[in-house]
Backbone as CSV, one residue per row, in Angstrom:
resi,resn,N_x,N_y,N_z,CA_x,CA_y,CA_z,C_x,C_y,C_z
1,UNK,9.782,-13.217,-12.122,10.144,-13.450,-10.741,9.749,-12.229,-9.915
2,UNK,9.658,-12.371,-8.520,8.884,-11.264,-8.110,9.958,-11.703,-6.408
3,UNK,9.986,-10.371,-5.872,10.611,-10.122,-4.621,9.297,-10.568,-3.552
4,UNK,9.877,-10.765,-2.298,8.703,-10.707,-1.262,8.346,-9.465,-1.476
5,UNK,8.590,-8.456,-1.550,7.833,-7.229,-1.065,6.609,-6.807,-2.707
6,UNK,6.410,-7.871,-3.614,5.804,-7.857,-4.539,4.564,-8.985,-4.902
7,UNK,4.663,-9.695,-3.395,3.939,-11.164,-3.098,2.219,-10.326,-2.974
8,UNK,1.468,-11.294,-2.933,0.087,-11.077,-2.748,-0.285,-11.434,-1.203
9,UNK,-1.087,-11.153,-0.373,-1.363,-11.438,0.883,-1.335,-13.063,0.855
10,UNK,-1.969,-13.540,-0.079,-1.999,-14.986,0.087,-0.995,-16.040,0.155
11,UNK,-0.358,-14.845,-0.678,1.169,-15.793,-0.982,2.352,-15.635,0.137
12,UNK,1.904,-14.381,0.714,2.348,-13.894,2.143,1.710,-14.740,3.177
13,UNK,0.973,-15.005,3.292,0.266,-15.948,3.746,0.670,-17.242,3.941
14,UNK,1.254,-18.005,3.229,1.890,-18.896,2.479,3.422,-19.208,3.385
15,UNK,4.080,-17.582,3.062,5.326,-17.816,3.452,5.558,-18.076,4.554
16,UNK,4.400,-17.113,5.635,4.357,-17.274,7.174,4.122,-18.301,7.641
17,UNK,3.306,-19.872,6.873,3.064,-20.777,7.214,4.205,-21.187,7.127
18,UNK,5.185,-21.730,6.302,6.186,-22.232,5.769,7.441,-21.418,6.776
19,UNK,7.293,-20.409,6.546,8.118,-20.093,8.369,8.137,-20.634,9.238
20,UNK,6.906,-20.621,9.876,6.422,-20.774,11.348,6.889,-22.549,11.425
21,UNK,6.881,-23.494,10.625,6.787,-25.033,10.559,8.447,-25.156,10.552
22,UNK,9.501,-24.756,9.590,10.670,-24.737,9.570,11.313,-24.469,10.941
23,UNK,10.687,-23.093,11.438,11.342,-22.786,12.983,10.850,-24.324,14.036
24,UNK,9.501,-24.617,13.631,9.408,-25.440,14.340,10.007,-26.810,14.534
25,UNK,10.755,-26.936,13.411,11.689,-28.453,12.789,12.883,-27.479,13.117
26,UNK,13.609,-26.136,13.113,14.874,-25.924,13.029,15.537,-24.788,14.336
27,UNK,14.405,-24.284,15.040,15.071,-23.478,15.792,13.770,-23.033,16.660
28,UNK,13.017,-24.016,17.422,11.947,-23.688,18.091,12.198,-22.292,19.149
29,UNK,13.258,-21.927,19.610,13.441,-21.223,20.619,13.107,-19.810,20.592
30,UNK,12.912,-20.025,18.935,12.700,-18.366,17.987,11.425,-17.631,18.425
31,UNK,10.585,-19.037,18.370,8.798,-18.582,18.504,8.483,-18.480,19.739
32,UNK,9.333,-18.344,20.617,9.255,-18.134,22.105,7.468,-18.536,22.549
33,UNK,6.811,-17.327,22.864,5.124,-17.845,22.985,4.534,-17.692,21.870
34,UNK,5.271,-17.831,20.523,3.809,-17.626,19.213,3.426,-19.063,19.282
35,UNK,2.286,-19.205,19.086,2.120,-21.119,18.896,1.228,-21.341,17.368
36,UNK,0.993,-20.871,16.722,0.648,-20.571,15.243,1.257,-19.309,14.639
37,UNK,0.999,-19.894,13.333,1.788,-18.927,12.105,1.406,-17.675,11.952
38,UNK,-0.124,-17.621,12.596,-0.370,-15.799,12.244,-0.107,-15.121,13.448
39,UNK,0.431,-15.550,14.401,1.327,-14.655,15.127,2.449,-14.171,15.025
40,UNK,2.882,-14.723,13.728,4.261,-14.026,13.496,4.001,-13.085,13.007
41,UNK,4.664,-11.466,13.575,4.645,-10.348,12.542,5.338,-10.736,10.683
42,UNK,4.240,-10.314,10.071,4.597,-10.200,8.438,6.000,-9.076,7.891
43,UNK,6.336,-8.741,9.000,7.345,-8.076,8.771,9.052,-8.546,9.053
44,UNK,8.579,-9.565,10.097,9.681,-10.907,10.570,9.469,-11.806,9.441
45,UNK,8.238,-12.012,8.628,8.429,-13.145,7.620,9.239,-11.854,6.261
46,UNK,8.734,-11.243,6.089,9.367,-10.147,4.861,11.059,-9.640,5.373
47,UNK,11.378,-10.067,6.106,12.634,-9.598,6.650,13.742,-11.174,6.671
48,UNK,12.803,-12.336,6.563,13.787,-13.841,6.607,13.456,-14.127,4.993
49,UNK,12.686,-13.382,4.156,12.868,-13.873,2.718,13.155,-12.749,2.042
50,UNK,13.730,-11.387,2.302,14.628,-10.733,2.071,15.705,-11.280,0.990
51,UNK,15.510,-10.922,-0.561,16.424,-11.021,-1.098,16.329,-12.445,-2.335
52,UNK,15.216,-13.429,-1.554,14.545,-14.367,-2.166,13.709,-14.063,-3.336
53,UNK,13.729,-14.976,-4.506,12.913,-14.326,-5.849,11.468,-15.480,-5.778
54,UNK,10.633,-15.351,-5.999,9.780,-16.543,-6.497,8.966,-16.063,-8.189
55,UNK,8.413,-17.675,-8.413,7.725,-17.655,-9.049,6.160,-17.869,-9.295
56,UNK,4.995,-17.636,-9.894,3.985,-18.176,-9.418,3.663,-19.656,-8.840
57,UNK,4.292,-20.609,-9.572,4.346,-21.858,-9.331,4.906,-22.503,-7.717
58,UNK,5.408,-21.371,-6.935,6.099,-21.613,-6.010,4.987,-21.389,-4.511
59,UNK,3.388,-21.113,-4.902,2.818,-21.606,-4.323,1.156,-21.982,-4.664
60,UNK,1.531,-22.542,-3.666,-0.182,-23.726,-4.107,-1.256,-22.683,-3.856
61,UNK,-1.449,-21.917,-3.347,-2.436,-20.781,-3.834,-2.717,-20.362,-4.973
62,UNK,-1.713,-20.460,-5.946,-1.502,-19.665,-7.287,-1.226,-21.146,-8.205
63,UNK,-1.225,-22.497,-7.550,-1.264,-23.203,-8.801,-2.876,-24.050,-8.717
64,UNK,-3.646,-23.896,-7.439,-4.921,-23.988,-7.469,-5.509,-23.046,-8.356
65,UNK,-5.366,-21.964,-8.311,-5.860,-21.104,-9.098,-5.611,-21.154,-10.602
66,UNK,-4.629,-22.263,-11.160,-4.665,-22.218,-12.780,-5.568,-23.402,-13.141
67,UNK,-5.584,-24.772,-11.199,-6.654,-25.853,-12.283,-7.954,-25.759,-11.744
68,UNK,-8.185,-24.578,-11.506,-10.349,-24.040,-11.812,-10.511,-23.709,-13.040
């Protein structure tokens, strides 16, 4: 298991998408003028998965990468 602060850019990558879509289903008011995911600072996504463990399997970056 690995902390956010042990993620790969991609998988960071990943999380900010999966951010940015949740706020957008749960609390639009957050993203004030961001209107895509790479406007969120990576430091607002490393600061809301604070404390969260993953595994490789926990994203599709890393399970594309086992069926090449």
């Amino acid at each position: 298991m690995k902390s956010v602060h042990e993620l790969s850019i991609d998988e960071l990558e990943e999380l900010r998408d999966s951010y940015y879509y949740q706020l957008l289903d749960t609390d639009e008011e957050v993203l004030g003028d961001i209107v895509s995911p790479d406007e969120i600072p990576m430091e607002n996504v490393i600061a809301h998965y604070e404390g969260t463990y993953f595994v490789e399997e926990d994203f599709f970056c890393n399970v594309m990468s086992i069926l090449k």
